[in-house]
N, C-alpha and C positions, 0 to 999 in steps of 0.2 A: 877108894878115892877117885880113881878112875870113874867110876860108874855115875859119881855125883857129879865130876865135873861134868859129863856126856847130857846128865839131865838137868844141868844148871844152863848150859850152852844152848841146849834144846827151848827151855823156857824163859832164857831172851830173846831169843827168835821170835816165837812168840808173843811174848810181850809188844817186840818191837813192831811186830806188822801188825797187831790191834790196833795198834796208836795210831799207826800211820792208817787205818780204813776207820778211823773211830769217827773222822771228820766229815764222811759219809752219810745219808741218809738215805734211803730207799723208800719210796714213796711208789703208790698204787695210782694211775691214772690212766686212761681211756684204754682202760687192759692192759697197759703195758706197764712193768718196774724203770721209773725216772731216779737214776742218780745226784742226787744234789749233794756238791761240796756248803759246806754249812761256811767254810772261811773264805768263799769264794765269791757267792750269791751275796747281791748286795738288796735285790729287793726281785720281787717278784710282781708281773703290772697282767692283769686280765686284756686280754684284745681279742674281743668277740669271744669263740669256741677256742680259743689258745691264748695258754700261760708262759710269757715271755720272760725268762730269767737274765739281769742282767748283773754285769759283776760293776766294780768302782771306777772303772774307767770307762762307764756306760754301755760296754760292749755286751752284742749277746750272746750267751754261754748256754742257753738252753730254748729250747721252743716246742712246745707240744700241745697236745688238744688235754683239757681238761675242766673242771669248775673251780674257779680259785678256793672256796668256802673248802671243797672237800681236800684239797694240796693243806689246803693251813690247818683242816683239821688234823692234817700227818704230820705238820711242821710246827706247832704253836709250844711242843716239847723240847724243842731243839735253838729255842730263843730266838724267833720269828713271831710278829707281830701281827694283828689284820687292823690298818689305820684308816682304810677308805673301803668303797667295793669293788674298784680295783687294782687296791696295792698290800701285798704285805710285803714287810722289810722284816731286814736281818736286824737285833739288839746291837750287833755287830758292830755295825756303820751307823748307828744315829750318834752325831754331834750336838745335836741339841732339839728334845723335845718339846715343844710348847701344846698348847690346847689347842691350836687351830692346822700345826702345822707339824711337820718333821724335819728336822735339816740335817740331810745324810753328812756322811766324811767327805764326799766332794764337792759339797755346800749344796748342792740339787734339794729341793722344798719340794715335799711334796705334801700337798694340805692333806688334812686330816676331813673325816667325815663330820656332818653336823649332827650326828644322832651321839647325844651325851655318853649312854652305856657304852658302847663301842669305843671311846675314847676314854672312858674312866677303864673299862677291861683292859688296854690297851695300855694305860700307863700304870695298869698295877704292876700286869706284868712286864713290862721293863724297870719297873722298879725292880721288882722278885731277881729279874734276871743280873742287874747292876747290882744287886747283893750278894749275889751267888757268886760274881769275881771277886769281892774283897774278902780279907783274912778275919 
């Protein structure tokens, strides 16, 4: 009994610090591994040669040189969106999507692209994603 309880003890440990780094994503960019909190980033905007990550109270939480296309092709699994060519957002924080636009949690719009696929891609999956919270 001893011995169970040592490896039950053990494998809440464990349990507990996955959980806690699960919200994590590591991402590949200009050589270097970028940490992104996935409940933290509220969208991600291109400026020039650098990918400025901001959180809900518009502040910046990250900044590094990169191509947005290839960040979102490491983030697009993690319920992150590509709506323009220089924005992808967290499924996270959208309060309300429309076809031409997005309106984050802190009402900030940011329009969406005019090319149709990109927008129809773009709300399947935040469909997919807003399915995958419910029961």
């Amino acid at each position: 009994m001893d011995r169970l309880e040592s490896v039950l003890i053990d494998l809440i440990g464990k349990i507990s610090n996955r959980r806690q780094h699960k919200d994590v994503i590591h991402i590949e960019a200009d050589g270097h591994i970028i940490n992104i909190n996935i409940n933290e980033v509220m969208y991600l905007k291109s400026d020039r040669n650098y990918i400025v990550a901001y959180n809900k109270d518009e502040n910046v939480l990250l900044k590094f040189r990169g191509v947005l296309k290839s960040v979102y092709a490491q983030l697009s699994d993690a319920g992150f969106i590509y709506i323009h060519k220089s924005y992808i957002i967290n499924c996270r924080f959208i309060r309300k999507f429309e076809r031409k636009k997005v309106v984050l949690a802190n009402n900030r719009e940011i329009r969406g692209t005019r090319n149709s696929d990109i927008i129809d891609e773009a709300q399947k999956l935040y469909g997919r994603f807003m399915r995958g919270l419910r029961w």
